[in-house]
C-alpha positions in Angstrom: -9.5 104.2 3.7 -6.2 105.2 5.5 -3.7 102.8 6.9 -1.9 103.8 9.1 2.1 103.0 8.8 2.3 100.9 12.0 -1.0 99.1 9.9 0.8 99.0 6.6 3.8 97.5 8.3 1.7 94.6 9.9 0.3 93.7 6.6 3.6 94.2 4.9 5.2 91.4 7.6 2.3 89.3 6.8 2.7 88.9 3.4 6.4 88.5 4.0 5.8 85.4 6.3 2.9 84.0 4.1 4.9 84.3 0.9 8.0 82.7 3.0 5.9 80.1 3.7 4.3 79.8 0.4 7.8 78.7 -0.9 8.8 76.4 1.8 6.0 74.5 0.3 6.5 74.4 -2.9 10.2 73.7 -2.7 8.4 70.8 -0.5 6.2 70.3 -3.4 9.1 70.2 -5.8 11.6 68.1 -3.8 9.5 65.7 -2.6 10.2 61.7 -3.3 6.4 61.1 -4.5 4.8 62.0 -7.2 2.5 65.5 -6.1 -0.2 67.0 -8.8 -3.2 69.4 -7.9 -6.2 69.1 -10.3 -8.6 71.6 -10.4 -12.3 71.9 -11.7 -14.4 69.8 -12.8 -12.3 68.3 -16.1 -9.2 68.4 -13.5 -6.7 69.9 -15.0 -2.9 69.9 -13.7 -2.6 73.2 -12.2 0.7 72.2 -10.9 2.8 68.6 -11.0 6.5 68.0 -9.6 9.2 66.6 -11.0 9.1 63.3 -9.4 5.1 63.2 -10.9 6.5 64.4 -14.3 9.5 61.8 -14.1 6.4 59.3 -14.1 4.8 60.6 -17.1 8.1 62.0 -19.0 7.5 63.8 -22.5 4.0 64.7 -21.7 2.9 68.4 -21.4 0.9 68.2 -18.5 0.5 71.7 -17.5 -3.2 73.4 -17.9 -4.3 70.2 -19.7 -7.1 68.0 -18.5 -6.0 64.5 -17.2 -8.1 62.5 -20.1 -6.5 64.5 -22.6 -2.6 64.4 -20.9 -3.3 61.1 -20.3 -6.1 59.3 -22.9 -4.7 56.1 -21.7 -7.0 56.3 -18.6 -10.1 56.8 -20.5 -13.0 54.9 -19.2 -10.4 53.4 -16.2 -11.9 53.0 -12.7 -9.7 55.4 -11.7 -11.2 58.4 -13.3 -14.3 57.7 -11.4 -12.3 57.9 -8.1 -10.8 61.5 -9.2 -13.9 62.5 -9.6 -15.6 61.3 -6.4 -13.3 63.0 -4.3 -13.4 66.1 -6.1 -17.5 66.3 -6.0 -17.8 64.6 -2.7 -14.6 65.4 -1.2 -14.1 61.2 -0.3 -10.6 60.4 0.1 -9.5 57.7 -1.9 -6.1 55.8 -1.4 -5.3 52.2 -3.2 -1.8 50.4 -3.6 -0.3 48.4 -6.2 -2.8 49.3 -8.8 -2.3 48.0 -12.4 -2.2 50.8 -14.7 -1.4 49.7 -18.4 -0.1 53.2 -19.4 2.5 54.0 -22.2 6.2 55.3 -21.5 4.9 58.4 -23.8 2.1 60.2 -25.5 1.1 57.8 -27.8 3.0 55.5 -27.4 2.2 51.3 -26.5 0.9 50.7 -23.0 2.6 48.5 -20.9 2.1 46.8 -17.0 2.8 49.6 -14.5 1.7 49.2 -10.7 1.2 52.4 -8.6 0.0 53.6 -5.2 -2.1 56.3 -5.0 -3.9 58.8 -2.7 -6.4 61.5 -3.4 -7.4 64.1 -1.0 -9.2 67.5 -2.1 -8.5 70.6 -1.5 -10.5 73.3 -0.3 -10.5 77.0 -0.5 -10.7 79.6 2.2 -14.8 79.1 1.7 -14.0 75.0 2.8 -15.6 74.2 -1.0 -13.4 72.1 -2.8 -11.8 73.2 -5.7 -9.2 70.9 -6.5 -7.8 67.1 -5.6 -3.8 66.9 -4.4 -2.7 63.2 -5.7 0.4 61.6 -4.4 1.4 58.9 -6.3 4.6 56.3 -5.8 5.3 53.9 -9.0 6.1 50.3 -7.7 6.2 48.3 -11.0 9.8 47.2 -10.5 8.5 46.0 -6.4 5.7 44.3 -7.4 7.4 42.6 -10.9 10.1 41.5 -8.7 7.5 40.2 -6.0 5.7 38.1 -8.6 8.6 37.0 -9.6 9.2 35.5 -5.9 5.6 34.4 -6.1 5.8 32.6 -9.5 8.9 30.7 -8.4 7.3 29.9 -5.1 4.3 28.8 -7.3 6.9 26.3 -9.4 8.4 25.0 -6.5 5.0 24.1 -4.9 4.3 22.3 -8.2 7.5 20.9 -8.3 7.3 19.4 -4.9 3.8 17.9 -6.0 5.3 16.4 -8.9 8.1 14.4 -7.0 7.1 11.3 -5.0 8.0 12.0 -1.9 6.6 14.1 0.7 7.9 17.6 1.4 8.0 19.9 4.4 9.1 23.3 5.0 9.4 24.6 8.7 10.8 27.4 11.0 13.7 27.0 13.4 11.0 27.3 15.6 9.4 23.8 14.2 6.3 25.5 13.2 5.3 23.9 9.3 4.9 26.8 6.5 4.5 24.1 4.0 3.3 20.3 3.1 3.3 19.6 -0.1 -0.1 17.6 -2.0 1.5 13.8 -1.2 1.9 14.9 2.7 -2.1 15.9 2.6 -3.6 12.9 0.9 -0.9 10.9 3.0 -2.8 12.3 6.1 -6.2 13.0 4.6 -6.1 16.5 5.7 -5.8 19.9 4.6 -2.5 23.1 5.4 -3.9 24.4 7.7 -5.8 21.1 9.6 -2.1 19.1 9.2 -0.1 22.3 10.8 -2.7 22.3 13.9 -2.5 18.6 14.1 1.3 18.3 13.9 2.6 15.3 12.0 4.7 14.3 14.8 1.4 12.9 15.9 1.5 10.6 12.9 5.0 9.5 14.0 5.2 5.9 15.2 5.6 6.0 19.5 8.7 3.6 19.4 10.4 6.1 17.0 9.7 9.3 18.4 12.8 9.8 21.1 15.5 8.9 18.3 13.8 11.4 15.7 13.8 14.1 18.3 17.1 13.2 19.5 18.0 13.2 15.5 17.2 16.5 15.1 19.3 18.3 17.7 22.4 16.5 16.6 21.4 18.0 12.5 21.0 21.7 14.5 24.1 21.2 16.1 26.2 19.6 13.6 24.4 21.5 10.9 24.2 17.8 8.8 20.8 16.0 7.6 19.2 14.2 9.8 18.7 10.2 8.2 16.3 7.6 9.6 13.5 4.9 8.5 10.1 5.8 10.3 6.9 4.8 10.5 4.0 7.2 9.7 0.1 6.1 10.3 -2.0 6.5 7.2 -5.5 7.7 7.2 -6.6 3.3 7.4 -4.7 3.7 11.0 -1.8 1.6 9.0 2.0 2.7 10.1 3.7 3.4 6.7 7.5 2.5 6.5 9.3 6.0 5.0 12.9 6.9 4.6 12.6 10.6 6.2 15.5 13.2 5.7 15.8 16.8 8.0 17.5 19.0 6.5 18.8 22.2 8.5 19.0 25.4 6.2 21.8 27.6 7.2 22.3 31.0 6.6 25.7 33.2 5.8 25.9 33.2 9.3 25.8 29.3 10.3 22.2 29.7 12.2 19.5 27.8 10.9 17.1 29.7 9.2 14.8 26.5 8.0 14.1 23.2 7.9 13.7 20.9 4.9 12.1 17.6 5.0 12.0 14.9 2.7 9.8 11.2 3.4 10.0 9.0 1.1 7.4 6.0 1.3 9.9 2.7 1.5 7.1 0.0 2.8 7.6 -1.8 -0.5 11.3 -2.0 -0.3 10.6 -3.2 3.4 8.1 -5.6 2.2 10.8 -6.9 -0.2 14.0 -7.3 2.4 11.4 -9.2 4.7 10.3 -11.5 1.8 14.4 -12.0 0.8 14.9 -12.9 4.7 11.9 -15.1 4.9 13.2 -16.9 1.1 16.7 -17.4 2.6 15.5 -18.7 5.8 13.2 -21.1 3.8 16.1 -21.9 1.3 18.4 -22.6 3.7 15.9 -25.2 5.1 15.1 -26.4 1.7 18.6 -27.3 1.1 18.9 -28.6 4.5 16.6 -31.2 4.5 17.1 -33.0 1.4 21.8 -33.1 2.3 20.7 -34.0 5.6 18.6 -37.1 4.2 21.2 -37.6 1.7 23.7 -38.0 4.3 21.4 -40.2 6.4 20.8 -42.5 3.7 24.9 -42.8 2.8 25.6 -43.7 6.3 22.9 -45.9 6.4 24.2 -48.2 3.3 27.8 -47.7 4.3 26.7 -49.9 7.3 24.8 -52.4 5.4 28.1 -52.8 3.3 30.3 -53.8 5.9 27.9 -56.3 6.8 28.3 -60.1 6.1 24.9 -60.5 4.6 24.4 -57.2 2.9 20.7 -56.7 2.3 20.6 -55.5 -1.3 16.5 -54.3 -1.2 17.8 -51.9 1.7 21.0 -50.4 -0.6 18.5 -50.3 -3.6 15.7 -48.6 -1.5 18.0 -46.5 -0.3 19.9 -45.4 -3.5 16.3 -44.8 -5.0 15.5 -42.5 -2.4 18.5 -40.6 -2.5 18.1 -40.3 -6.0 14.7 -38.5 -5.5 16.6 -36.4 -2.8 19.1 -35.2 -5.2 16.4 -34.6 -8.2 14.8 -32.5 -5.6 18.1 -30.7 -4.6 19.1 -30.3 -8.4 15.6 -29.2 -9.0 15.9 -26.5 -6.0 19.3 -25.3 -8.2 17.8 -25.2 -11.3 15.0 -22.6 -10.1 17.9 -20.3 -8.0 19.7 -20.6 -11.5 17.0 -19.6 -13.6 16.0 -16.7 -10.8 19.5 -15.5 -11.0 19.7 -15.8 -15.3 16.3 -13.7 -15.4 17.2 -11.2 -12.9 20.5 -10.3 -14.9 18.1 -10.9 -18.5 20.2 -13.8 -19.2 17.8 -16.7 -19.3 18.3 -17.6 -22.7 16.0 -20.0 -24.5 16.3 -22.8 -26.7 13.1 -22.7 -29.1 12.0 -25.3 -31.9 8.9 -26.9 -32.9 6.8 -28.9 -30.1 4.2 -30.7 -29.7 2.6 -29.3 -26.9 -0.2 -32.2 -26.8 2.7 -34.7 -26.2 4.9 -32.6 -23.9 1.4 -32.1 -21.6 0.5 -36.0 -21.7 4.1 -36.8 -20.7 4.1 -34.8 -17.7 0.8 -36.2 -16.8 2.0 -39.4 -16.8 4.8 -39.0 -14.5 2.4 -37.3 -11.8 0.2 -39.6 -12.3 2.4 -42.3 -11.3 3.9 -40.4 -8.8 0.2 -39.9 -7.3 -1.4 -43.2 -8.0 -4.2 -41.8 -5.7 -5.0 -38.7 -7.6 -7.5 -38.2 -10.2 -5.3 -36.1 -13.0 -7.9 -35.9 -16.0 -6.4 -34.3 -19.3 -9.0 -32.9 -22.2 -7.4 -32.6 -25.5 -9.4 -30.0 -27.9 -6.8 -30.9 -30.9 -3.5 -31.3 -31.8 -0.8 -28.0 -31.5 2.3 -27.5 -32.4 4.5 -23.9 -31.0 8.0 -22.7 -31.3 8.8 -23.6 -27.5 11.5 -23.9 -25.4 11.0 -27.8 -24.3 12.7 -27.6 -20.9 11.4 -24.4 -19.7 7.5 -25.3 -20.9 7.8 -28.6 -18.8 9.1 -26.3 -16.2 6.1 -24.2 -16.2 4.0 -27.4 -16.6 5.5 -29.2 -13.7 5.1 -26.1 -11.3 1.3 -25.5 -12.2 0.7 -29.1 -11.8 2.9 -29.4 -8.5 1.2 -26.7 -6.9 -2.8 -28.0 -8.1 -2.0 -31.2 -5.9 -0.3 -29.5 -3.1 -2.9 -27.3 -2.7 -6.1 -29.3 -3.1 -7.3 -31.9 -0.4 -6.2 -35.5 -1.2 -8.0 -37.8 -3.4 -9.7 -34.2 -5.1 -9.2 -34.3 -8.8 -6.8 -32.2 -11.0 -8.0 -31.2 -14.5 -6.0 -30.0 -17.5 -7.1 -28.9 -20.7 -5.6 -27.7 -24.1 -7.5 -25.7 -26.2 -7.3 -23.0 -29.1 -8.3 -19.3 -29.0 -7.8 -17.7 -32.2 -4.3 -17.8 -33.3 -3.2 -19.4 -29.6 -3.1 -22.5 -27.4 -4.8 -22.3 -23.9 -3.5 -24.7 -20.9 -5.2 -24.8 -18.1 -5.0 -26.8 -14.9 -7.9 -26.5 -12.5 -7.8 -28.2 -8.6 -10.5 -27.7 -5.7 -8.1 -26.4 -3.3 -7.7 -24.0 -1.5 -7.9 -20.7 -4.0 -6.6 -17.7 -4.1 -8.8 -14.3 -2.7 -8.7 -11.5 -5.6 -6.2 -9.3 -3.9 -3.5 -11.6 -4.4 -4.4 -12.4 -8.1 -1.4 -10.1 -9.0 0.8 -10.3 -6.6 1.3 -14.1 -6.6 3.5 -13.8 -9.7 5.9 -11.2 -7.9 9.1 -12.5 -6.4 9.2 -14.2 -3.3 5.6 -13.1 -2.7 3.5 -16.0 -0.8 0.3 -15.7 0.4 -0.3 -15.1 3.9 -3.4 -17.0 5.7 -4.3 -19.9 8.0 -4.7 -22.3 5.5 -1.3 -21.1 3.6 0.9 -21.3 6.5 1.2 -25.0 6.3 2.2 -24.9 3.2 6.3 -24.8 2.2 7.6 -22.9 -0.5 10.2 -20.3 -1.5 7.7 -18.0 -3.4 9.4 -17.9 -6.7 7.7 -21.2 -8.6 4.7 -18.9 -9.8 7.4 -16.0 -10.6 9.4 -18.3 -13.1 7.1 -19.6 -14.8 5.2 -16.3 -15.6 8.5 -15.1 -16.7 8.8 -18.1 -18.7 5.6 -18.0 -20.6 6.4 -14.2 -21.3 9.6 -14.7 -22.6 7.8 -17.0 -25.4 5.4 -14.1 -25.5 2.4 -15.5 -24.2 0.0 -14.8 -20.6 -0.1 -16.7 -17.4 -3.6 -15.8 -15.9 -5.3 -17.1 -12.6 -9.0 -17.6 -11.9 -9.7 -18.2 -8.2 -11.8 -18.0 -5.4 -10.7 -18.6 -1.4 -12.3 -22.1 -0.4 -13.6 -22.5 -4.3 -9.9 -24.2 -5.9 -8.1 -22.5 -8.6 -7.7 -22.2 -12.3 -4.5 -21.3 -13.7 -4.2 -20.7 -17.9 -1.3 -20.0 -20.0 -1.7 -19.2 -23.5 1.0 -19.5 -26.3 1.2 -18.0 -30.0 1.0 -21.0 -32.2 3.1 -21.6 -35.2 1.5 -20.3 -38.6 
C-alpha cells in the first residue's frame, strides 16, 4: 500500500496531537492531588500508580504486581470484592471514610486508616473492560479529628446527665440543639418531641414577659440572664427552678449560642416558706404568753394599791404568770436547743437513769395537769440507760404533749416501756387524729407541719418532733411513727441499754 505524502503527513500530525495529548494526561495523572492507579486483568495488577497513590502506600513496589500480593493486608477485605465487581461487571463503586487497617509498610503492623475511594473501569477501543482507574483520598487525620469532636461531644452529653440540673443548648435563633436526660424525664418527653413542643410552653404564664424580657437584656449586654421560674411537671405541678441564660459569644462579640442551666429549687422554696410561716408563728408564740404576763402584772399592781388587797387574786395571778413564763422559758429552751444542733453544739450530759422512774414522773405531772385524761402507763420491767436526764424528759414531754393535743378529749393516752433485744422501747399511743403515710418522714424535718383540715387548728412551730428525733439520735437510738389518718398514732423511741 502507498501513502501518499499529503497521507503520511496527516497521520504524522495525528500521532503528534494524540501523543501531545497522551502526556497532558499523564502529567495529569502524575500531578494530581488524589491518589490515581489503573489495574488491569483479572488479578489487577498496577499497570501504573502516581505519586500521590504511592505516597499512600510508601516503600511498596507496586508496579506489575497484583494488589493481594502489593498489598496482603486486604486479603479477604470487602473491598477486594468491589475491585472485582467493577472490573467483571463494569459497576462503579464509590464509598467514603472507609476503615482500612493497613500497615505504614510491607509487612509491617496495621493500623486505623480511613479512605475514600472510587472505582470506575476502563474500557478499550472494543468498549470491553480491561482495567479499573481508582482514585483514592486518605482522610484518617479528618475523620480521627472528627471522632475526636464526637467523643467529647459524647462526654459532655454524659457530663450534663450527670449534673443535677437541667441543661440546654440553642441557636441565636432560639431553636434547641440539645436537652440533656433531667430536661426529658422533667418533661416526660423525648429530643426531638420537647424541641417541637418548645419548653417555653412549660414556662409558668405569670413569668413569661420578664423571661423574655430577660433575655434581650443577656443579648444586649452579653451577661447571664438570672431568675426563679416555675416549670409544669408531667403531674401538671409548677416546679420552682433557679434558671440561668447564658449568651455564648464569639471573637467577634455576636452570640453564637445559648446555654441554659435550671436548677430545681422547690425545696429550698418549700423551706423559706416554712422559716416565714415558723417566724410568724414564733413571733405569736412569744406574743401571747408577755402579753398575758403583762396583763397579769398590771392587774396585781392594782390590787396592791388597794386598801383591802385580795390576796387569792395576787396568788392566782402569780400562779398563772408563773405557768406563762414556764411556757415562755420552755419556748427558749427549744429555739436554744434548735440553734445548739444546727451549729452541732448540743452537747449532752449522760449518766445512768432509770428510765422506769423518769417515764412515771412525767406521767404524773400530766396527769395532774389533765385530771380529765386517761394516761395509762405499762411497765414490762425495770431499765436502766446512759441518758441525758433533761433532754429524755424533753423528748418525753413533747410525745406526750402532742398525744393529748391531738386526740379528742376524755380519749385515753397509753404508754409503754418494753425491751427488744439489747434496747428499751417507749411508746405512747393516742386516738387522735393520725398521721397519712406520706408524712411519716417528713414530720421529723424542720419546721415541717402537716397540712390538712383537721391540722389547721392546731398551733405549733414545727420543730417539737424535729428535737426530739435529734435527741434520741444523739444517744444513738430511733424515733419511729405508726399512724393512720382518723386511726390516732403510735410514736416509739428505742434506746441502747446499759450492759
Amino acid at each position: 500500500m502507498i501513502i501518499l505524502p499529503i497521507e503520511r503527513k496527516r497521520v504524522d500530525r495525528a500521532n503528534e496531537i494524540l501523543e501531545i495529548e497522551r502526556n497532558k494526561l499523564n502529567e495529569f495523572f502524575m500531578k494530581a492531588p488524589a491518589g490515581i492507579c489503573l489495574w488491569t486483568g483479572p488479578e489487577l495488577t498496577y499497570e501504573m500508580v502516581n505519586p500521590a497513590y504511592q505516597k499512600i502506600l510508601a516503600g511498596r513496589n507496586l508496579l506489575g504486581r497484583p494488589i493481594l500480593e502489593a498489598v496482603p493486608e486486604l486479603k479477604g477485605a470487602p473491598l477486594i470484592d468491589s475491585m472485582l465487581e467493577t472490573y467483571h461487571h463494569g459497576t462503579p463503586f464509590e464509598v467514603h471514610e472507609l476503615h482500612v487497617p493497613i500497615s505504614d509498610y510491607e509487612g509491617g503492623p496495621t493500623t486505623d486508616r480511613y479512605f475514600t475511594f472510587n472505582y470506575v473501569p476502563r474500557r478499550n477501543i472494543h468498549n470491553q473492560i480491561d482495567g479499573v482507574f481508582n482514585f483514592v483520598f486518605e482522610v484518617t487525620e479528618q475523620v480521627v479529628a472528627r471522632k475526636k469532636i464526637e467523643e467529647s461531644e459524647l462526654h459532655f452529653r454524659h457530663l450534663a446527665d450527670l449534673v443535677p440540673a437541667k441543661i440546654s443548648y440553642a441557636l441565636p435563633s432560639g431553636e434547641v440543639t440539645f436537652f440533656n436526660q433531667h430536661w426529658l424525664d422533667f418533661a416526660g418527653m423525648g429530643f426531638e418531641d420537647l424541641r417541637d413542643f418548645g419548653y417555653h410552653q412549660m414556662m409558668h404564664p405569670d413569668e413569661i414577659a420578664a423571661f423574655q424580657l430577660g433575655l434581650a437584656q443577656a443579648a444586649h449586654t452579653g451577661l447571664p440572664h438570672v431568675s426563679e421560674m416555675r416549670f409544669k411537671n408531667t403531674s401538671g405541678q409548677y416546679i420552682w427552678h433557679l434558671n440561668i441564660a447564658s449568651p455564648i459569644l464569639d471573637e467577634n462579640g455576636q452570640i453564637k449560642m445559648w446555654v441554659g442551666s435550671t436548677t430545681d429549687i422547690q425545696k429550698f422554696k418549700e423551706e423559706e416558706q416554712r422559716k416565714a410561716d415558723f417566724v410568724s408563728m414564733l413571733s405569736h408564740e412569744l406574743k401571747t404568753p408577755v402579753t398575758s404576763i403583762k396583763g397579769y402584772i398590771q392587774l396585781m399592781q392594782r390590787e396592791i394599791k388597794k386598801n383591802d388587797i385580795e390576796k387569792e387574786k395576787i396568788a392566782g395571778g402569780l400562779d398563772r404568770v408563773g405557768r406563762l413564763v414556764m411556757q415562755l422559758t420552755s419556748v427558749v429552751s427549744d429555739m436554744l436547743d434548735l440553734s445548739r444542733i444546727e451549729s452541732g453544739r448540743l452537747d449532752l450530759n449522760k449518766r445512768p437513769i432509770n428510765l422506769n422512774a423518769l417515764i412515771a414522773e412525767m406521767v404524773e405531772d400530766f396527769r395532774m395537769t389533765n385530771p380529765d385524761r386517761d394516761i395509762t402507763l405499762k411497765q414490762n420491767g425495770e431499765f436502766t440507760a446512759e441518758l441525758d436526764r433533761d433532754k429524755i424528759a424533753q423528748v418525753i414531754i413533747n410525745l406526750i404533749a402532742n398525744a393529748i393535743k391531738y386526740s379528742p378529749a376524755k380519749t385515753p393516752v397509753n404508754i409503754s416501756i418494753t425491751q427488744e433485744e439489747d434496747q428499751v422501747s417507749v411508746s405512747i399511743t393516742d386516738h387522735g387524729i393520725g398521721i397519712s403515710e406520706k408524712d411519716h418522714l417528713k414530720i421529723f424535718e424542720r419546721f415541717y407541719r402537716v397540712e390538712g383540715k383537721d391540722e389547721q387548728h392546731f398551733s405549733g412551730f414545727g420543730i417539737g418532733l424535729y428535737l426530739a428525733h435529734s435527741i434520741i439520735e444523739r444517744h444513738n437510738g430511733t424515733l419511729t411513727v405508726k399512724s393512720e389518718p382518723k386511726k390516732g398514732s403510735t410514736f416509739t423511741f428505742s434506746l441502747p441499754l446499759n450492759s
